[in-house]
Backbone as JSON Lines, residues from 0, in Angstrom:
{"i":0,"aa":"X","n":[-6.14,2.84,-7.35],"ca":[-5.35,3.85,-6.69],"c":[-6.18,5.12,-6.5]}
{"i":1,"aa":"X","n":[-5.66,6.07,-5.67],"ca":[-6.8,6.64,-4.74],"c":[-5.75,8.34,-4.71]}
{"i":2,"aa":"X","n":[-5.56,9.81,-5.42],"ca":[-4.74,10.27,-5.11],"c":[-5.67,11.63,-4.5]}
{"i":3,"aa":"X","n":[-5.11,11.84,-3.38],"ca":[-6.07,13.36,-2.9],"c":[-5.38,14.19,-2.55]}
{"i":4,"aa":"X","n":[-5.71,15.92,-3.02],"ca":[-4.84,16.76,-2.74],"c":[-4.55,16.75,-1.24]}
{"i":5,"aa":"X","n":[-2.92,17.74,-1.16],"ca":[-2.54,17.33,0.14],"c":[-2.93,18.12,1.76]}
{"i":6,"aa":"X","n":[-4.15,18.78,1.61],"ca":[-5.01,19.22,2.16],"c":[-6.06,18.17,3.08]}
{"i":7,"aa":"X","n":[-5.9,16.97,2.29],"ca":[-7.07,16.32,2.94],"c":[-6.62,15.22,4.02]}
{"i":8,"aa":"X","n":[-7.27,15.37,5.07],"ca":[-6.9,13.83,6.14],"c":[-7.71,13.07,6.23]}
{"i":9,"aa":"X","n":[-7.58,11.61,6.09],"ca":[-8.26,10.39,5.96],"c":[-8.29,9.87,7.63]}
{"i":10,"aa":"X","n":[-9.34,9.6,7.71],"ca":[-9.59,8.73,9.09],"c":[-10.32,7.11,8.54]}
{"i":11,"aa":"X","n":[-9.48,6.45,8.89],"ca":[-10.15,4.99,8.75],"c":[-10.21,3.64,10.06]}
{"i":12,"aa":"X","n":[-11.48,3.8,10.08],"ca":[-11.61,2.92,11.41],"c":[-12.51,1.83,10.93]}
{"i":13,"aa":"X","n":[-12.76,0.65,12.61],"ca":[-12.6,-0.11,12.46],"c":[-14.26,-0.16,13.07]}
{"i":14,"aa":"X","n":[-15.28,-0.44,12.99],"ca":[-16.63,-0.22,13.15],"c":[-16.58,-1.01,14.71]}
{"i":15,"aa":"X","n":[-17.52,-0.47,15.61],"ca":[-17.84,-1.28,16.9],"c":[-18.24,-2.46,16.75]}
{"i":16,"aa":"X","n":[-18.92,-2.62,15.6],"ca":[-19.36,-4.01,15.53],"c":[-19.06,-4.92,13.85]}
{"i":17,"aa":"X","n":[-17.74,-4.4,14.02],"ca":[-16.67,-5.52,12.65],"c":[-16.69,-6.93,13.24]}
{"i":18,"aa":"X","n":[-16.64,-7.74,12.78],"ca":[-16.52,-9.29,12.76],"c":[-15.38,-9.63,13.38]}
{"i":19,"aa":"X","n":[-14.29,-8.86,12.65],"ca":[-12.97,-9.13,13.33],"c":[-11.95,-7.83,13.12]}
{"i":20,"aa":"X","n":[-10.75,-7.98,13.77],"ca":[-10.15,-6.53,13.79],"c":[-9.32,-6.55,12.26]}
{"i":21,"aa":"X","n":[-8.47,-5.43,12.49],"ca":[-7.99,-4.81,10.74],"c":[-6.45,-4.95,11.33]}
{"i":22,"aa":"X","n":[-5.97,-5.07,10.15],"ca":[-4.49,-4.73,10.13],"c":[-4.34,-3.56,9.43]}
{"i":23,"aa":"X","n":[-3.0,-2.75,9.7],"ca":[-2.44,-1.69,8.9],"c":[-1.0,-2.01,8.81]}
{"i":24,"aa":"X","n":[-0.1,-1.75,7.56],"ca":[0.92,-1.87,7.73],"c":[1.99,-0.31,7.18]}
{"i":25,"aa":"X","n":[2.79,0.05,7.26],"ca":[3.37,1.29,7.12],"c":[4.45,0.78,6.43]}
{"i":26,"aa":"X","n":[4.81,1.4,5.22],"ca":[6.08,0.89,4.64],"c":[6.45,-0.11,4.35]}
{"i":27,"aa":"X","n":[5.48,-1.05,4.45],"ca":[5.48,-2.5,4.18],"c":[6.16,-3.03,5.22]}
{"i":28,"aa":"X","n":[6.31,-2.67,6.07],"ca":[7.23,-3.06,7.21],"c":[6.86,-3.22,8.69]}
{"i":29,"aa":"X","n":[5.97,-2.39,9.47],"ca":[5.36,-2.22,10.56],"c":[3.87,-2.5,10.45]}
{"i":30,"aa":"X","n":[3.75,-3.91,10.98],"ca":[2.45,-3.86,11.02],"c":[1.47,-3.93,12.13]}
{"i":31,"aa":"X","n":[0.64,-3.32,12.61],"ca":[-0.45,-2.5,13.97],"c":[-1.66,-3.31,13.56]}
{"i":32,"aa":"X","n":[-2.36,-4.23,14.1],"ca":[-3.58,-4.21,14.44],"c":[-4.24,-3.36,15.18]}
{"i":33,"aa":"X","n":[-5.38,-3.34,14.85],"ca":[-6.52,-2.5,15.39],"c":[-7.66,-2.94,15.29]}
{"i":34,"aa":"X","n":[-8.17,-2.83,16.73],"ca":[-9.13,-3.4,17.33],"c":[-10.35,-2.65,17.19]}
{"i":35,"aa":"X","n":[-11.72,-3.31,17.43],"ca":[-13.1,-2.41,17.15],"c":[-12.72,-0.92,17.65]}
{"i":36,"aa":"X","n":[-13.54,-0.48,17.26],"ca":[-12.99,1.07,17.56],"c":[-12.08,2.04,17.03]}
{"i":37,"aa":"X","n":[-10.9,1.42,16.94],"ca":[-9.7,2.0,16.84],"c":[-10.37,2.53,15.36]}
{"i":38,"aa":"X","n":[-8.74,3.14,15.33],"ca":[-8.56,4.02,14.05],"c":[-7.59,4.66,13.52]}
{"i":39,"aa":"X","n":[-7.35,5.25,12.31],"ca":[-6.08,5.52,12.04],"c":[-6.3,6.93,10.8]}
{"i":40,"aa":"X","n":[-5.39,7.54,11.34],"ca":[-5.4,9.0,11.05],"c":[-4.5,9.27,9.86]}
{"i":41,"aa":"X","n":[-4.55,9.46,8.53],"ca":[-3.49,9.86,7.37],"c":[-3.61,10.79,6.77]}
{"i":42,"aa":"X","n":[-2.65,11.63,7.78],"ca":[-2.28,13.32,6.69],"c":[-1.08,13.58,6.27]}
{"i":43,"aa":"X","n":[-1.04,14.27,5.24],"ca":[0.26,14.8,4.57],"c":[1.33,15.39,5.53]}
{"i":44,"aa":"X","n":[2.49,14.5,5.65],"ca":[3.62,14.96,6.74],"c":[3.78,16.6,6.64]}
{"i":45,"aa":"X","n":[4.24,17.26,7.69],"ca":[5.04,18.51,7.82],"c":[5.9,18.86,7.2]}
{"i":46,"aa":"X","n":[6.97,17.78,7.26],"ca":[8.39,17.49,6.66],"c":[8.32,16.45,4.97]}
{"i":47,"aa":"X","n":[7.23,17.61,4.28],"ca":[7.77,16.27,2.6],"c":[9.07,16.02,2.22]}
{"i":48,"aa":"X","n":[9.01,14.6,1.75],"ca":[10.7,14.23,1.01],"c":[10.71,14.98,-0.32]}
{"i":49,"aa":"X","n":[11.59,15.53,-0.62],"ca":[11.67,16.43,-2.1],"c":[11.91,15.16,-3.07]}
{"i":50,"aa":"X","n":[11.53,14.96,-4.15],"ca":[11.38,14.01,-5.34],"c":[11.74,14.77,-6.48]}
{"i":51,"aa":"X","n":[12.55,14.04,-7.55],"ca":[12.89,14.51,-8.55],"c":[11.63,13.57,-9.65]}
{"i":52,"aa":"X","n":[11.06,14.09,-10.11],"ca":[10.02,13.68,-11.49],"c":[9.98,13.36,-12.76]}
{"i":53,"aa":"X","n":[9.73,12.69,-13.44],"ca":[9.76,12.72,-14.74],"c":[8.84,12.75,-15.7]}
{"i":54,"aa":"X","n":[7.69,12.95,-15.01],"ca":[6.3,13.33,-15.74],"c":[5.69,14.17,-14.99]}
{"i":55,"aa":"X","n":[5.04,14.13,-13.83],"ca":[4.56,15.06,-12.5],"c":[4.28,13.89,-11.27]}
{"i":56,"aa":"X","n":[4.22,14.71,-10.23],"ca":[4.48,13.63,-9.08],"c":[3.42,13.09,-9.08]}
{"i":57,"aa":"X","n":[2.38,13.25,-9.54],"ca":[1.02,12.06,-9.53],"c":[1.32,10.83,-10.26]}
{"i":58,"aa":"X","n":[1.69,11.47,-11.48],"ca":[2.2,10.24,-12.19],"c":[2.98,9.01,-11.97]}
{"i":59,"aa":"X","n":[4.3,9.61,-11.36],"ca":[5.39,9.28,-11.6],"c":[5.12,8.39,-10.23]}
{"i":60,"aa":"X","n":[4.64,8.63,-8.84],"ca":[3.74,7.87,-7.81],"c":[3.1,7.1,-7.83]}
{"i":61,"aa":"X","n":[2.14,6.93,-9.12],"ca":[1.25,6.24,-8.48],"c":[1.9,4.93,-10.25]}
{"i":62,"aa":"X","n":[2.65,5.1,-11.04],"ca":[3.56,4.73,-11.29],"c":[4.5,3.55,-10.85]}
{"i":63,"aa":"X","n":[4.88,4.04,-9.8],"ca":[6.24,3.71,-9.23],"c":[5.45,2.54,-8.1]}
{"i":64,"aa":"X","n":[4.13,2.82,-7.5],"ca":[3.19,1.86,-6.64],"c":[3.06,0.5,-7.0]}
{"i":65,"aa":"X","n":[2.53,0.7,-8.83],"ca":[2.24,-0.16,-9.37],"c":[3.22,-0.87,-10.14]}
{"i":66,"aa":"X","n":[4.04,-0.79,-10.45],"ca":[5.3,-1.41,-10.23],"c":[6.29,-2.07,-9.01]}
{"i":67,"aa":"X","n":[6.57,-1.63,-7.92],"ca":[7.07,-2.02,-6.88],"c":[5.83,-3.09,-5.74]}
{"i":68,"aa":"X","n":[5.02,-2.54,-6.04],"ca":[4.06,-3.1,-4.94],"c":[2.88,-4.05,-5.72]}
{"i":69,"aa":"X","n":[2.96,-4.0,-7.32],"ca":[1.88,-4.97,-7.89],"c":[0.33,-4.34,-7.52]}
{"i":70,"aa":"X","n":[0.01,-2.92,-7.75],"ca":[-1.21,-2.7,-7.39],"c":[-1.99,-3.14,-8.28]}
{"i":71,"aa":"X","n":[-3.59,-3.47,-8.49],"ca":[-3.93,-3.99,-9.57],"c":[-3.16,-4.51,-10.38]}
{"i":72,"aa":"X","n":[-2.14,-5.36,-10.53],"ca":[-1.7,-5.96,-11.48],"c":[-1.55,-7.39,-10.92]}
{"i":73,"aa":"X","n":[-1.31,-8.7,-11.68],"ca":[-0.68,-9.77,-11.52],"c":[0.2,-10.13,-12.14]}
{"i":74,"aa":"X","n":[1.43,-10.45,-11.42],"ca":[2.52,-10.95,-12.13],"c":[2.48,-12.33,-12.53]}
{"i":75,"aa":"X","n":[3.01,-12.17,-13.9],"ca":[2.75,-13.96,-14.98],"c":[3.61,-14.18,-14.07]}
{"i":76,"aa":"X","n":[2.96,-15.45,-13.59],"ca":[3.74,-16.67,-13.28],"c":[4.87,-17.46,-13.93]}
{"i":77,"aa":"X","n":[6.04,-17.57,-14.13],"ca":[6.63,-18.59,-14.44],"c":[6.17,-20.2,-14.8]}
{"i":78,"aa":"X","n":[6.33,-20.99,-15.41],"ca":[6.09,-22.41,-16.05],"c":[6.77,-22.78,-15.1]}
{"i":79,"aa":"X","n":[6.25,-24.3,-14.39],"ca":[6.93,-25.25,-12.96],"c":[7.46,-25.86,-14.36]}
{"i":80,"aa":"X","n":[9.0,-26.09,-13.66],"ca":[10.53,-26.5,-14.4],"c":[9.6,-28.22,-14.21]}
{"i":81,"aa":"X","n":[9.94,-28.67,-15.36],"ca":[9.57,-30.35,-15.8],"c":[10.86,-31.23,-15.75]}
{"i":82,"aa":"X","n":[11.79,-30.74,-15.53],"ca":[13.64,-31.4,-15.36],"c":[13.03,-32.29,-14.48]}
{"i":83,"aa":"X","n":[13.81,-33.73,-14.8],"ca":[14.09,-34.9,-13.66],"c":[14.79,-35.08,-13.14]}
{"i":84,"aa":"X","n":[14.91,-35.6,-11.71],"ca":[16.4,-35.74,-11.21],"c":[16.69,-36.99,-11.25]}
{"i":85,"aa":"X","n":[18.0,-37.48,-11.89],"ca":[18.19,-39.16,-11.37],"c":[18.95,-39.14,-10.66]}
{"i":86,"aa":"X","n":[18.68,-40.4,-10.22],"ca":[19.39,-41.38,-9.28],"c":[21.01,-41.65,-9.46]}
């Protein structure tokens, strides 16, 4: 995880000569390919959502990532059920 004050804008593109193009997805929900060239611009909105905290918002963010979204982590697998079915 990656946290930068909210001053800074990230540009991430896709090199003229990448192998193949990139995906981006937003919200886990919208997802944009982008083609050589392209690129994609991430700065701190105008309009922040106000958050209530319980340690400080770095924390409690990057937190809440790795829990909901499995960042660096792997979830244990479950044991495949050995039950038979008969006939």
């Amino acid at each position: 995880s990656m946290v930068f004050p909210d001053h800074v804008v990230l540009r991430c593109y896709v090199p003229s000569d990448a192998r193949s193009t990139a995906c981006v997805h937003f919200d886990g929900k919208h997802r944009t390919e982008l083609s050589r060239g392209d690129s994609v611009q991430i700065e701190m909105s105008p309009h922040p959502v106000p958050t209530i905290n319980r340690v400080d918002h770095s924390a409690d963010w990057l937190s809440s990532l790795k829990s909901n979204f499995n960042f660096n982590t792997r979830v244990r697998q479950k044991k495949i059920s050995t039950t038979s079915v008969s006939d």
